[in-house]
N, C-alpha and C positions, 0 to 999 in steps of 0.2 A: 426148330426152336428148342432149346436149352432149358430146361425147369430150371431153378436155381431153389434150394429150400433154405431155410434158416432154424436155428435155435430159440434164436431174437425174437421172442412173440409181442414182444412193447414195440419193437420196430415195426411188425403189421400192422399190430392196434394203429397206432398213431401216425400210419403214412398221411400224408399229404398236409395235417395238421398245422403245418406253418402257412396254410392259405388261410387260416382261421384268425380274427383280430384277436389279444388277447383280451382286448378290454370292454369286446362286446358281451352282455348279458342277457340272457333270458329268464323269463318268471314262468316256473312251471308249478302243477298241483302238487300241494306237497305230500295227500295222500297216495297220492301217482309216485314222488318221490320215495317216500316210505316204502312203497310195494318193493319197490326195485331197489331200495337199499336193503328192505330185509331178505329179498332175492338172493342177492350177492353174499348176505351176511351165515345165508343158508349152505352155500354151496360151499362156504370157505369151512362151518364149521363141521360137513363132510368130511370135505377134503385134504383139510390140514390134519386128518389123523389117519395112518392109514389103516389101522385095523378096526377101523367102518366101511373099508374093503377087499376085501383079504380076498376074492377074488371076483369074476365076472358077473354073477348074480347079484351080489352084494351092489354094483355100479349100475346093473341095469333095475333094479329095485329104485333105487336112488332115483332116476331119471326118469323110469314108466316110460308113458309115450303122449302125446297130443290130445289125444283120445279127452272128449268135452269133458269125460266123467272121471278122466285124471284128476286128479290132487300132486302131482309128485313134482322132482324138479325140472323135468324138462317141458313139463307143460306151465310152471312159473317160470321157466324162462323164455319161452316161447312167448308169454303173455306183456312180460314185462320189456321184452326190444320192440314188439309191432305193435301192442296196444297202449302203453304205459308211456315207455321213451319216445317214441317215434312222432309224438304227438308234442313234441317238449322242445323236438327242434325246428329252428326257424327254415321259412322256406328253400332259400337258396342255400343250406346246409343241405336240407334236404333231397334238393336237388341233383347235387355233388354226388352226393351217393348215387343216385338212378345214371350218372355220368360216366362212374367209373374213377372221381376225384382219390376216392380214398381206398382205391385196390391197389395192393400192396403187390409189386411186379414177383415180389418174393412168394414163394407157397411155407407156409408151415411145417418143419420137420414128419411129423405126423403124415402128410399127402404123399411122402415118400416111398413108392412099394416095397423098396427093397431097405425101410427102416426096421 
């Protein structure tokens, strides 16, 4: 079997998506919201400059590790998909995922060895 990678990283995010109704909703907490919106709002204002990383350290500083007595961002984002989101979607969304609905036959440029 054939890898296939992509650039396309909206195209992974959003595989399978069109099994989703557009006009179904859910109500989630919005302190659970906020967490994961100041999450996202964190990594962008990392990342959108790059000499807040000028090189390897500077990204593994950023991100720390899991570790309970983490503060950094990979332990908010660790926090914010399993305990935060994950709680926000409805069953049979959920479900899809454990399925395999929404894996992307595509791999991520990045999985690449020889990138």
């Amino acid at each position: 079997m054939t890898k296939e990678y992509t650039d396309n990283l909206e195209e992974i995010v959003t595989f399978g998506f069109e099994a989703i109704d557009p006009d179904e909703k859910v109500e989630v907490n919005l302190k659970d919201l906020m967490y994961v919106f100041s999450t996202l709002q964190e990594y962008q204002r990392f990342f959108h400059q790059p000499l807040h990383y000028k090189n390897i350290e500077d990204i593994e500083r950023f991100l720390g590790s899991i570790s309970i007595n983490e503060h950094a961002g990979f332990k908010l984002l660790h926090t914010s998909i399993h305990e935060k989101m994950r709680n926000m979607l409805p069953a049979h969304i959920d479900a899809k995922y454990g399925e395999g609905d929404f894996d992307s036959p595509k791999l991520p440029f990045y999985y690449d060895e020889n990138w």
